[in-house]
C-alpha positions in Angstrom: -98.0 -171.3 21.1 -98.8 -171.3 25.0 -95.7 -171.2 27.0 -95.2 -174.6 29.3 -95.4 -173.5 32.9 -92.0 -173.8 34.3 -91.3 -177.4 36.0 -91.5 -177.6 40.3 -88.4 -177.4 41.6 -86.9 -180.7 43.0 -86.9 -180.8 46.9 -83.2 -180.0 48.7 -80.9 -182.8 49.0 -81.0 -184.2 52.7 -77.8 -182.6 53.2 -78.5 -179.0 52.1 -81.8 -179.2 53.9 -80.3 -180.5 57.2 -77.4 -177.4 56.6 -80.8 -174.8 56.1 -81.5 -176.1 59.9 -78.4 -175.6 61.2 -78.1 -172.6 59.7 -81.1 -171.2 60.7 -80.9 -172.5 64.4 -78.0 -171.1 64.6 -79.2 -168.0 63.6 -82.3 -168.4 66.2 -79.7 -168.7 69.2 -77.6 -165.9 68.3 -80.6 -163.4 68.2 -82.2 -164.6 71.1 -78.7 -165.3 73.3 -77.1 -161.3 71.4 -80.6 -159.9 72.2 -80.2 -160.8 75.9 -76.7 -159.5 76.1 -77.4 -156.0 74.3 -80.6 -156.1 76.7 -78.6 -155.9 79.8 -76.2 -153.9 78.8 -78.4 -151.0 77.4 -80.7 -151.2 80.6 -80.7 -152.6 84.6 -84.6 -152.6 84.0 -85.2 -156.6 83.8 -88.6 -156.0 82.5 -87.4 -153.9 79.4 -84.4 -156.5 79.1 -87.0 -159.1 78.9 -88.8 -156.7 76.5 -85.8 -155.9 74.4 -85.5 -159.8 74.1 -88.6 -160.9 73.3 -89.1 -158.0 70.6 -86.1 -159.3 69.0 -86.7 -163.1 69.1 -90.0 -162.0 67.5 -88.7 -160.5 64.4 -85.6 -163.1 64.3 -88.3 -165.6 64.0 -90.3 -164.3 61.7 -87.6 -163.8 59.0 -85.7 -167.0 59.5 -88.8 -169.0 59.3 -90.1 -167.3 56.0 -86.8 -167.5 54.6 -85.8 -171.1 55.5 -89.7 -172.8 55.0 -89.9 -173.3 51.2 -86.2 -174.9 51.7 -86.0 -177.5 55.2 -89.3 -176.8 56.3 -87.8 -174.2 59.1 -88.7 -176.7 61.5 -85.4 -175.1 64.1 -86.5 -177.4 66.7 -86.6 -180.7 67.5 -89.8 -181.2 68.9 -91.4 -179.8 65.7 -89.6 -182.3 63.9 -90.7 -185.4 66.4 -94.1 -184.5 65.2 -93.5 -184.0 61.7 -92.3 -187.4 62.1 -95.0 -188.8 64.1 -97.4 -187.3 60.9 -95.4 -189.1 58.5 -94.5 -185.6 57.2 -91.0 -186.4 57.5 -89.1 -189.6 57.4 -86.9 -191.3 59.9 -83.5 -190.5 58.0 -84.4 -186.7 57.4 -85.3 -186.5 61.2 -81.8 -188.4 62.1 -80.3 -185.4 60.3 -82.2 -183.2 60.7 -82.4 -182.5 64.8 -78.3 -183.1 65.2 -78.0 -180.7 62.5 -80.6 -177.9 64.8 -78.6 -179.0 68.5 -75.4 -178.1 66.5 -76.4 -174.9 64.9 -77.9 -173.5 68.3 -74.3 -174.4 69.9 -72.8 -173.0 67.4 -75.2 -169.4 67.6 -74.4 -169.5 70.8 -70.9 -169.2 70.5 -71.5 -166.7 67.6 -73.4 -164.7 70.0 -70.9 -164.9 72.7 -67.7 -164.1 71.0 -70.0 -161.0 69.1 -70.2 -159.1 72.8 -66.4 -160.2 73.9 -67.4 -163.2 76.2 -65.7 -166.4 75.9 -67.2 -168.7 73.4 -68.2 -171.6 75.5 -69.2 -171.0 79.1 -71.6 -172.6 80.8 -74.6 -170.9 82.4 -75.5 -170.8 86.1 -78.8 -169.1 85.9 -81.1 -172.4 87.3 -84.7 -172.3 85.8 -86.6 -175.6 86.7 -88.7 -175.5 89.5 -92.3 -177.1 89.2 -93.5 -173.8 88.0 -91.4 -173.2 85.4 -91.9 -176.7 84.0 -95.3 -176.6 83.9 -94.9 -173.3 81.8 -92.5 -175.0 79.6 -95.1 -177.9 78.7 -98.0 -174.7 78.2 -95.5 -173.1 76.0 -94.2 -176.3 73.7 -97.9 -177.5 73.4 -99.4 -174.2 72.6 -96.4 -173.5 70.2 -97.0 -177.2 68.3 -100.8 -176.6 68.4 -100.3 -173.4 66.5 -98.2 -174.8 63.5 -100.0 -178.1 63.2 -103.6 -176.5 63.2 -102.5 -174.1 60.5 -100.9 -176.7 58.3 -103.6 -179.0 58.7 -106.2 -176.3 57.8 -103.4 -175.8 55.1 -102.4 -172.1 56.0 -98.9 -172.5 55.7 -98.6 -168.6 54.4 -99.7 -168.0 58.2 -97.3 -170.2 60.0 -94.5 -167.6 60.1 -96.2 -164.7 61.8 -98.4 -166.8 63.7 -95.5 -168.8 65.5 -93.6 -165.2 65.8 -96.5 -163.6 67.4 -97.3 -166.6 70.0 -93.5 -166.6 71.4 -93.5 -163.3 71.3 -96.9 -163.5 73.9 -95.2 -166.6 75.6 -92.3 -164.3 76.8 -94.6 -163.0 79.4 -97.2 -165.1 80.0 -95.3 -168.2 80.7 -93.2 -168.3 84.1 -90.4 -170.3 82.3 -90.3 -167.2 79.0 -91.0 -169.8 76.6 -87.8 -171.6 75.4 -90.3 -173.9 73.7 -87.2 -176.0 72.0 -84.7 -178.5 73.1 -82.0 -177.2 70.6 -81.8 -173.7 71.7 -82.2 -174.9 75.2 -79.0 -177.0 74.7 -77.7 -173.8 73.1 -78.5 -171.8 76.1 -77.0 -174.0 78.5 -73.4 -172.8 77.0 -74.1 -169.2 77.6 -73.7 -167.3 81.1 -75.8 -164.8 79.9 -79.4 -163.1 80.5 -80.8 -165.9 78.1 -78.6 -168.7 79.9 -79.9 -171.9 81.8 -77.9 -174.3 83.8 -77.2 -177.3 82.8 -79.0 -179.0 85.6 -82.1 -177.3 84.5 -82.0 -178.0 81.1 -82.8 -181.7 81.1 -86.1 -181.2 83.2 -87.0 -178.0 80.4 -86.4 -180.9 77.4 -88.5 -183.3 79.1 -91.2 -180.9 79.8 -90.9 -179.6 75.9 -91.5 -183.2 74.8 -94.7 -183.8 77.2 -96.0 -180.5 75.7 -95.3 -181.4 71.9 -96.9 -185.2 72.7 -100.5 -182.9 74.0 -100.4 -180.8 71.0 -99.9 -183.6 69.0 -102.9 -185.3 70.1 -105.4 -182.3 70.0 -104.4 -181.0 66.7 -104.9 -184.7 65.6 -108.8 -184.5 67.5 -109.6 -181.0 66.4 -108.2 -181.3 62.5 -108.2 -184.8 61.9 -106.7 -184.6 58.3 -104.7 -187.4 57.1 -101.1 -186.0 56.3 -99.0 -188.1 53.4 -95.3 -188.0 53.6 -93.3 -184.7 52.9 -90.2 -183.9 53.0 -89.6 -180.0 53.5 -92.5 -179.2 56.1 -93.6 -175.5 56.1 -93.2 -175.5 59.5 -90.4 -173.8 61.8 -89.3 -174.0 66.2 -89.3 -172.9 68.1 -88.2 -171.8 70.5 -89.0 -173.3 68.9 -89.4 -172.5 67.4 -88.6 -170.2 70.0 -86.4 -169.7 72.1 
């Protein structure tokens, strides 16, 4: 007799999925706030801090994305799952969850991150970041961030998503003015962190807004240059950002 191939597995309940994101936002904002910490106090060179930094956001990224993809999609970002949503990839309920569930885990990362270096858990950052420079780096760095998972998905080279998205933040550290934060979540999680990866909370409003204008332009040219119908999915092979990043 020929063996029956083993059944699929059935998708994640919405509420182990949604804990996957928080989890692994979480995990995004502690290596990228801990990263910054240990940065500046291994060195008084900003440009190896930001080195340090970006080197680790790069692997954290990497590894929580391939872990997490095959389980909540690894989105880690709202703005990656706005446009899972807008592609029908997603539904509305799993995208109600789902981006509470990343704002949460990247608070609570940041705490994690905090309390790991013997700050207080909560404090608020007063490192101010948006000027128009910086905001026109954040929209370059969300749209070229989106662009990069929705081309590869829609080409369907999910296996590439993971070191692709890695490899862009980890170019977006230094060639955008704003270091690519790419993601309202960790942004939100940043805000509660007087650290080197820190933003004031003034600033952080203008840096969501900006990540939102670039994930609508990626949006539309992914749509243009792969204009592949996408049917409804739950768990999206797709991670942050930043972001995923940062």
């Amino acid at each position: 007799m020929i063996a029956a191939a083993d059944p699929a597995p059935a998708p994640l309940a919405l509420g182990r999925r949604a804990l996957a994101e928080g989890l692994g936002a979480a995990g995004l904002a502690a290596v990228v706030i801990g990263s910054g910490v240990m940065a500046t106090r291994l060195t008084d060179d900003v440009g190896v801090q930001l080195l340090m930094n970006a080197i680790a956001t790069v692997f954290g990224l990497f590894v929580l994305i391939a872990a997490l993809s095959g389980l909540s999609g690894a989105h880690l970002n709202p703005a990656v799952t706005l446009v899972m949503l807008a592609l029908r990839r997603i539904g509305r309920v799993d995208a109600a969850v789902y981006i509470p569930a990343q704002v949460a885990g990247c608070l609570a990362g940041a705490a994690l991150a905090n309390l790991m270096f013997g700050l207080p858990a909560v404090a608020l950052s007063t490192t101010d970041r948006a000027e128009p420079a910086t905001l026109l780096a954040e929209v370059i760095a969300t749209a070229g961030l989106i662009a990069v998972i929705l081309l590869l998905i829609r080409q369907e080279k999910d296996a590439l998503i993971a070191p692709a998205v890695a490899a862009y933040i980890g170019a977006a550290y230094f060639f955008t003015s704003s270091t690519s934060f790419a993601n309202p979540a960790i942004t939100i999680g940043r805000v509660a962190s007087d650290t080197f990866a820190g933003i004031a909370p003034a600033s952080a409003g203008p840096f969501i807004v900006a990540q939102v204008v670039g994930a609508a332009i990626a949006l539309g040219f992914a749509v243009t240059l792969a204009p592949r119908a996408a049917g409804p999915r739950t768990a999206t092979p797709a991670p942050p950002a930043e972001t995923a990043r940062a």
